[in-house]
DOGU-938200 format. One line per field, with one value per atom (N, C-alpha, C, CB): atom name; x, y, z. Coordinates in steps of 0.001 Angstrom, whole numbers, always signed. Glycine has a CB too. Layout:
REM residues N
a = (CA  ...);
x = (X  ...);
y = (Y  ...);
z = (Z  ...);
REM end
This chain:
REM residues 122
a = (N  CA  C  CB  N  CA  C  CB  N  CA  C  CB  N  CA  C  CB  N  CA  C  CB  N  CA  C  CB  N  CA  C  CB  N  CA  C  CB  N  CA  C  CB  N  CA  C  CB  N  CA  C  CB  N  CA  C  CB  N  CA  C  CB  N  CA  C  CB  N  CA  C  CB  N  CA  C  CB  N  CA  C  CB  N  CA  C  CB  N  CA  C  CB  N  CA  C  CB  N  CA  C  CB  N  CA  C  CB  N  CA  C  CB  N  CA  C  CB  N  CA  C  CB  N  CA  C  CB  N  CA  C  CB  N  CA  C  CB  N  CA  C  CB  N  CA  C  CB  N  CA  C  CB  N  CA  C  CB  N  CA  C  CB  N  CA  C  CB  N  CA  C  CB  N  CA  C  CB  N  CA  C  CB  N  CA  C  CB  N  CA  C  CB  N  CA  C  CB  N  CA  C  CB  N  CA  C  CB  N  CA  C  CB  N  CA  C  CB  N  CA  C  CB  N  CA  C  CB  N  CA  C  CB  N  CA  C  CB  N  CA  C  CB  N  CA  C  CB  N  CA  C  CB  N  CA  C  CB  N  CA  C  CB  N  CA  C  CB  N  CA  C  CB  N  CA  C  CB  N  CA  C  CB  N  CA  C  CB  N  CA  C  CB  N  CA  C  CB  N  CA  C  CB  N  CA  C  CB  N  CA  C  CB  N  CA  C  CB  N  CA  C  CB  N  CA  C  CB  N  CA  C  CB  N  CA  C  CB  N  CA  C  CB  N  CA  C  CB  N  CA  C  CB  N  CA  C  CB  N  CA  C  CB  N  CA  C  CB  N  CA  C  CB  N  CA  C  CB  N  CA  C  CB  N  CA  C  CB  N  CA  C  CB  N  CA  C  CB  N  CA  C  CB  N  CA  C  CB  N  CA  C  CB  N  CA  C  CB  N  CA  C  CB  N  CA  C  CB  N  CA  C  CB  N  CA  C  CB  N  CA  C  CB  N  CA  C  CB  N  CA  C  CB  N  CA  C  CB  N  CA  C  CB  N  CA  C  CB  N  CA  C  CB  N  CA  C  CB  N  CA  C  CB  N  CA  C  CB  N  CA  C  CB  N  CA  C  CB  N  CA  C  CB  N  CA  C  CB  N  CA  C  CB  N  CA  C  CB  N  CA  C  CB  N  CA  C  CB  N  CA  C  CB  N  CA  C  CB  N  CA  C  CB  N  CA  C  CB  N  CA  C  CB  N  CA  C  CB  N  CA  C  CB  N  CA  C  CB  N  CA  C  CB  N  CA  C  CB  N  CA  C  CB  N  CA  C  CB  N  CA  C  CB  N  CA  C  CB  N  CA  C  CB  N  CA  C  CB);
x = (+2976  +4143  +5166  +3741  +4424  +5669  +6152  +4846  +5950  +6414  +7264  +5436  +6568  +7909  +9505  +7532  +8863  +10401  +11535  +9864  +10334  +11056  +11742  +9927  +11022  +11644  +12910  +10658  +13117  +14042  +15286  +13158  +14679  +15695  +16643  +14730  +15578  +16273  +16902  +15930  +16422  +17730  +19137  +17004  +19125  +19957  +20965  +18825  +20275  +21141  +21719  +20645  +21222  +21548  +23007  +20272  +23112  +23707  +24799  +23225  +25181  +25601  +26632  +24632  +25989  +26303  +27138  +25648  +26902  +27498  +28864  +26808  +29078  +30406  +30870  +30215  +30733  +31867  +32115  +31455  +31682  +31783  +32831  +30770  +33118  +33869  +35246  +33710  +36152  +37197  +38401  +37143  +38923  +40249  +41849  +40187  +42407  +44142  +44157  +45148  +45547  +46180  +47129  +47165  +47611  +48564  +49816  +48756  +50110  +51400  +50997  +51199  +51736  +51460  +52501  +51111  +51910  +52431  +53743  +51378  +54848  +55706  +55352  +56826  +54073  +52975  +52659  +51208  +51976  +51297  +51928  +50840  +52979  +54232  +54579  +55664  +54910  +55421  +54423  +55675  +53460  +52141  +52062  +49636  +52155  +52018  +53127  +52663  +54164  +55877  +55943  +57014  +55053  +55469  +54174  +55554  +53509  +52361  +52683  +50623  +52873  +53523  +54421  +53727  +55296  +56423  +55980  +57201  +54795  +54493  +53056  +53860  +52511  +52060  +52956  +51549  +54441  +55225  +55727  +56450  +55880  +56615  +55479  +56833  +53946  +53180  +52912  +51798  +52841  +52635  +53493  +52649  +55030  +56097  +55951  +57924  +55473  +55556  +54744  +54877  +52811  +52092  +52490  +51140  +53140  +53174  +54584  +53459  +55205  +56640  +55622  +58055  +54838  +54242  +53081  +53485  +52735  +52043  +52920  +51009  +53975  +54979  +54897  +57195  +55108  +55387  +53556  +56858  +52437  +51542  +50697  +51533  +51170  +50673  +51646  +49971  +51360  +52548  +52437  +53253  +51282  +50511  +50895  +49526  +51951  +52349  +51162  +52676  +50043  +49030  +48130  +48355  +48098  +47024  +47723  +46205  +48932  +50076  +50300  +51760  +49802  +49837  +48394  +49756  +47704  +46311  +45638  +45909  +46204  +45986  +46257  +46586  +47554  +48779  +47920  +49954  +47833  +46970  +46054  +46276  +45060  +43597  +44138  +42203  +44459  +45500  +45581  +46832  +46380  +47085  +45936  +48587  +45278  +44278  +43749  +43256  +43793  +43492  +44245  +43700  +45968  +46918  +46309  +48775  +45708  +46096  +44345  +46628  +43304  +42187  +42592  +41083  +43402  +43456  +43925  +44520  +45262  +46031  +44903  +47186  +43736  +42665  +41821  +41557  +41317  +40559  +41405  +39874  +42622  +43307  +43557  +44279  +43850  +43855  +42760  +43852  +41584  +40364  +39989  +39511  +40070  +39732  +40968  +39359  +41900  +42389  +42071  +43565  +41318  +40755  +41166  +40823  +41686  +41879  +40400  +43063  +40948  +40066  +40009  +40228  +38693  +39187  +39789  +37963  +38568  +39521  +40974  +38854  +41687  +43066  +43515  +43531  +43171  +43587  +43266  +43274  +42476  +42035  +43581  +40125  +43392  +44619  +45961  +44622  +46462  +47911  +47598  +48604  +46955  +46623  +46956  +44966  +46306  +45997  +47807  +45258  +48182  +49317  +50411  +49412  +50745  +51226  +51258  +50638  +49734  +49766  +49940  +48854  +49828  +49972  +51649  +49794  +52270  +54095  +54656  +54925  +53526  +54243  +53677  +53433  +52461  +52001  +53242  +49751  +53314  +54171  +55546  +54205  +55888  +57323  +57301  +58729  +55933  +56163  +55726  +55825  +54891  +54748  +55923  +54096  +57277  +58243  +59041  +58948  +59123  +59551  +59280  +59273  +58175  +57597  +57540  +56681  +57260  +57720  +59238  +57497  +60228  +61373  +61365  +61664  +61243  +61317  +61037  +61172  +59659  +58956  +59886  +58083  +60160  +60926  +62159  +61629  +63134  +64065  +64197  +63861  +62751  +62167  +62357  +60322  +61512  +61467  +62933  +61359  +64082  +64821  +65759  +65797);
y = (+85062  +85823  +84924  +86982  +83853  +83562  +81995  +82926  +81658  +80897  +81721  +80030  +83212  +83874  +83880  +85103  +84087  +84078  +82727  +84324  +81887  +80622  +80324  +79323  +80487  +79988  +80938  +79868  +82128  +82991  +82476  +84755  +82445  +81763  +80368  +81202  +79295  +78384  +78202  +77922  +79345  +79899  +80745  +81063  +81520  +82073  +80769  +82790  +80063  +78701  +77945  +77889  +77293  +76771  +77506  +76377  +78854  +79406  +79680  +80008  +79946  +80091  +78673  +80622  +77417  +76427  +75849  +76118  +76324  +76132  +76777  +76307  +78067  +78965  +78363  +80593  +77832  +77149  +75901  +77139  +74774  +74005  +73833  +73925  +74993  +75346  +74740  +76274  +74399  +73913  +74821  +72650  +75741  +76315  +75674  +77466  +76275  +76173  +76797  +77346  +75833  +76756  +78084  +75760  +78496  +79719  +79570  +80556  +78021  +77088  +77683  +74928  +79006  +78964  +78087  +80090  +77496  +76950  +78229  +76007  +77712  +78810  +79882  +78272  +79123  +80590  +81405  +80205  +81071  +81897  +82848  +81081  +81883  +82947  +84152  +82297  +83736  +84771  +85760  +84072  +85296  +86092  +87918  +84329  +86755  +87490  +88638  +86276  +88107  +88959  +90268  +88005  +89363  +90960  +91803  +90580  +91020  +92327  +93353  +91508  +92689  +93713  +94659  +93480  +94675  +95172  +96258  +94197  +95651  +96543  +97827  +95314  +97171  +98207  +99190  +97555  +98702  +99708  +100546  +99079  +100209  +100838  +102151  +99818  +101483  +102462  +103754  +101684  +102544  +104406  +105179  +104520  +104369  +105946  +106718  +105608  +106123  +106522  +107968  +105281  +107396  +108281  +109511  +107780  +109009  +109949  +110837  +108836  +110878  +111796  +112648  +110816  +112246  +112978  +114135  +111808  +113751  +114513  +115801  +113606  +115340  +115869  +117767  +115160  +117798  +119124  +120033  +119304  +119312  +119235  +119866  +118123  +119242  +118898  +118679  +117805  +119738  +119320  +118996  +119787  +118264  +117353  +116026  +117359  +114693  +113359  +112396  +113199  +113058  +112326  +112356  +112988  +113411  +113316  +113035  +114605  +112922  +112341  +110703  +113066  +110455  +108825  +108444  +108668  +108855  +108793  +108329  +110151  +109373  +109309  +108438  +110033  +108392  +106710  +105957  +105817  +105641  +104356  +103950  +104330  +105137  +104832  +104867  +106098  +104829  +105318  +103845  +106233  +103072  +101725  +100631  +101470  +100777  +99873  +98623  +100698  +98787  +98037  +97067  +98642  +97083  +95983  +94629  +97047  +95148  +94646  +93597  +95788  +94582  +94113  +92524  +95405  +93079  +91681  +90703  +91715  +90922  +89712  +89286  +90126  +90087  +89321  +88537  +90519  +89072  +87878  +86635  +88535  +86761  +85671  +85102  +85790  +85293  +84408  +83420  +85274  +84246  +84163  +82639  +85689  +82942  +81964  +81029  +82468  +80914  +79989  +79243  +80259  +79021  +78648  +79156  +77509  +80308  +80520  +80997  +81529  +81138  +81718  +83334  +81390  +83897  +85412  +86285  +86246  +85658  +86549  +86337  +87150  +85360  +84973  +85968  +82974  +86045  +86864  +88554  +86313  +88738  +89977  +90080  +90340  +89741  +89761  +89826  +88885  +88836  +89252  +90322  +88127  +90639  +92174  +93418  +92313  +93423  +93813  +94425  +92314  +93413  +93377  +93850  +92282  +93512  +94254  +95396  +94097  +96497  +97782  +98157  +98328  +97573  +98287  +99183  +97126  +97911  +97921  +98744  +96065  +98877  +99704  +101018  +99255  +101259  +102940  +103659  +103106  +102442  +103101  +103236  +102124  +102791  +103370  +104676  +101674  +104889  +105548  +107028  +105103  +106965  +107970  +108275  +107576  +107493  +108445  +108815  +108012  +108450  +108535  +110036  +107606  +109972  +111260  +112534  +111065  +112154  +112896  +113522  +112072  +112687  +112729  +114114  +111145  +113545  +114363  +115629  +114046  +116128  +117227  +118100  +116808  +117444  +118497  +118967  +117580  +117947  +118154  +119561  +117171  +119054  +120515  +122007  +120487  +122175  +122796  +123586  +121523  +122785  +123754  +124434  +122930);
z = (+115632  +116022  +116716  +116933  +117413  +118549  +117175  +120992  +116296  +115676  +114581  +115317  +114156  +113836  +114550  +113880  +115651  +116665  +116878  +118331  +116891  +117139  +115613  +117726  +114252  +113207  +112948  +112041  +113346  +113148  +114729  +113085  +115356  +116277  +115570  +117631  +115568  +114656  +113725  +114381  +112597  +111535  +112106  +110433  +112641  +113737  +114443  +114934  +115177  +115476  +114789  +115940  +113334  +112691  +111387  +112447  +111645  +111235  +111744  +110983  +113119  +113854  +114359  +114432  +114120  +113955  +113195  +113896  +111719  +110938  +110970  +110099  +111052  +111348  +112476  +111615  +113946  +115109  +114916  +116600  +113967  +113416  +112172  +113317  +111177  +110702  +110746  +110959  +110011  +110284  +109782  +109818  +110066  +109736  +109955  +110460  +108765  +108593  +110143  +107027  +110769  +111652  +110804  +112634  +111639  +111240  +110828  +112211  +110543  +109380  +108001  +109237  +107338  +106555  +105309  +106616  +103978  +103524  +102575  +102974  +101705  +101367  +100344  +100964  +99855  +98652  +99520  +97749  +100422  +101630  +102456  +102549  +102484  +103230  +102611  +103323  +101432  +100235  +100045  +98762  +100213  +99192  +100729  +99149  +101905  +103537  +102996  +105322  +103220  +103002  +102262  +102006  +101044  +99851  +100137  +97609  +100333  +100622  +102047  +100946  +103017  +103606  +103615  +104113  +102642  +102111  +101300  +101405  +100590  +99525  +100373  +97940  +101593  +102641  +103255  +103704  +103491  +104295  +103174  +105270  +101770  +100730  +100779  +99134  +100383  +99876  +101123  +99338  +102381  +103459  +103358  +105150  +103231  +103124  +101827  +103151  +101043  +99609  +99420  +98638  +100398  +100487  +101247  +100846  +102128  +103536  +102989  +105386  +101972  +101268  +100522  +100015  +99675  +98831  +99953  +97651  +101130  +101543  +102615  +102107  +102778  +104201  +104112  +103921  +102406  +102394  +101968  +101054  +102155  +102103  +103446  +101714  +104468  +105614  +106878  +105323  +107994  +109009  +109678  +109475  +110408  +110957  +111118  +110380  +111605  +111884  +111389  +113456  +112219  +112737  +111342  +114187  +110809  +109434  +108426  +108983  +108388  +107184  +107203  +107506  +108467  +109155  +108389  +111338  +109085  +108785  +107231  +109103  +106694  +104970  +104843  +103939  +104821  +104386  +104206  +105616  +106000  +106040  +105119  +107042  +105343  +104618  +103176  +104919  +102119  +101314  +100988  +101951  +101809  +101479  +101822  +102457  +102787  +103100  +102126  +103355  +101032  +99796  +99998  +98485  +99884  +99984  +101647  +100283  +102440  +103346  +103064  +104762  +102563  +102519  +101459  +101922  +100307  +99314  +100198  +97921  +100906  +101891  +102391  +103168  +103421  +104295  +103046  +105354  +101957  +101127  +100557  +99826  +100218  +99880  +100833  +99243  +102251  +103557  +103858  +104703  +103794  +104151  +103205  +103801  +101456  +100660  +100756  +99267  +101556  +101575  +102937  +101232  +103194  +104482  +105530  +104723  +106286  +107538  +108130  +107692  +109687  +110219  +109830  +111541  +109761  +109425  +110567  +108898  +112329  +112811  +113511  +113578  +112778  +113195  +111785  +113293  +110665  +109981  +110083  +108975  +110919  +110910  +112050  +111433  +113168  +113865  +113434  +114464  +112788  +112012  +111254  +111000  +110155  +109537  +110475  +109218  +111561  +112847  +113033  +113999  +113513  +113743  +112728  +114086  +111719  +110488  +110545  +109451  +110114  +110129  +111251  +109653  +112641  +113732  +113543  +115077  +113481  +113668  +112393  +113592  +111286  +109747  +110464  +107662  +110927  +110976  +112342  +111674  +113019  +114306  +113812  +115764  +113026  +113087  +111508  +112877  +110765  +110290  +111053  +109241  +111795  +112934  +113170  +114167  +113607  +114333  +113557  +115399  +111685  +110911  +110737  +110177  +110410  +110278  +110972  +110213  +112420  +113477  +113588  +114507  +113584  +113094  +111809  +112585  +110609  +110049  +109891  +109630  +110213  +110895  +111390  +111967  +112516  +113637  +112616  +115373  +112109  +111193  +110439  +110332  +109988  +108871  +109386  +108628  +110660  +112068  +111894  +113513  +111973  +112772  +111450  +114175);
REM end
């Protein structure tokens, strides 16, 4: 048993090793990369409003019209993280800008939406 532990420890270390050892791109992206970043985001903010029109008269809810979107678009943002990813970055420096992206597209479609809502309202 206790050489179970130790050989599973040592794989564990040696693994572990290997990933902080790792060498990643800084966050210079080159002008493919840039481009590739740009339109995909573009094409995340296109698709939440896109989703979130088709659902408005659906649902009068901000928060579950946000919601959908999101989950909805999630795909665009997952490809950007694998094409980041296989281009050597770190993932979680890419999980972070991702991070960041949908944060700033869902929040302003929240007040978009909100906005509109009330609109409806009066």
């Amino acid at each position: 048993m206790k050489y179970k532990i130790n050989h599973f420890a040592a794989t564990l270390f040696i693994i572990l090793s290997l990933n902080v050892s790792a060498e990643y791109k800084s966050t210079d992206f080159n002008e493919e990369e840039y481009q590739k970043v740009t339109k995909s985001s573009g094409e995340y903010r296109n698709c939440l409003n896109e989703t979130a029109l088709a659902q408005i008269d659906k649902e009068n809810d901000a928060r579950v019209i946000a919601d959908y979107a999101m989950k909805n678009c999630a795909p665009i943002l997952e490809k950007v993280y694998e094409y980041l990813v296989s281009k050597n970055y770190a993932p979680e420096a890419v999980k972070k800008l991702l991070r960041s992206l949908a944060n700033h597209a869902s929040n302003k479609l929240l007040r978009n939406l909100m906005q509109a809502i009330a609109a409806r309202k009066q």
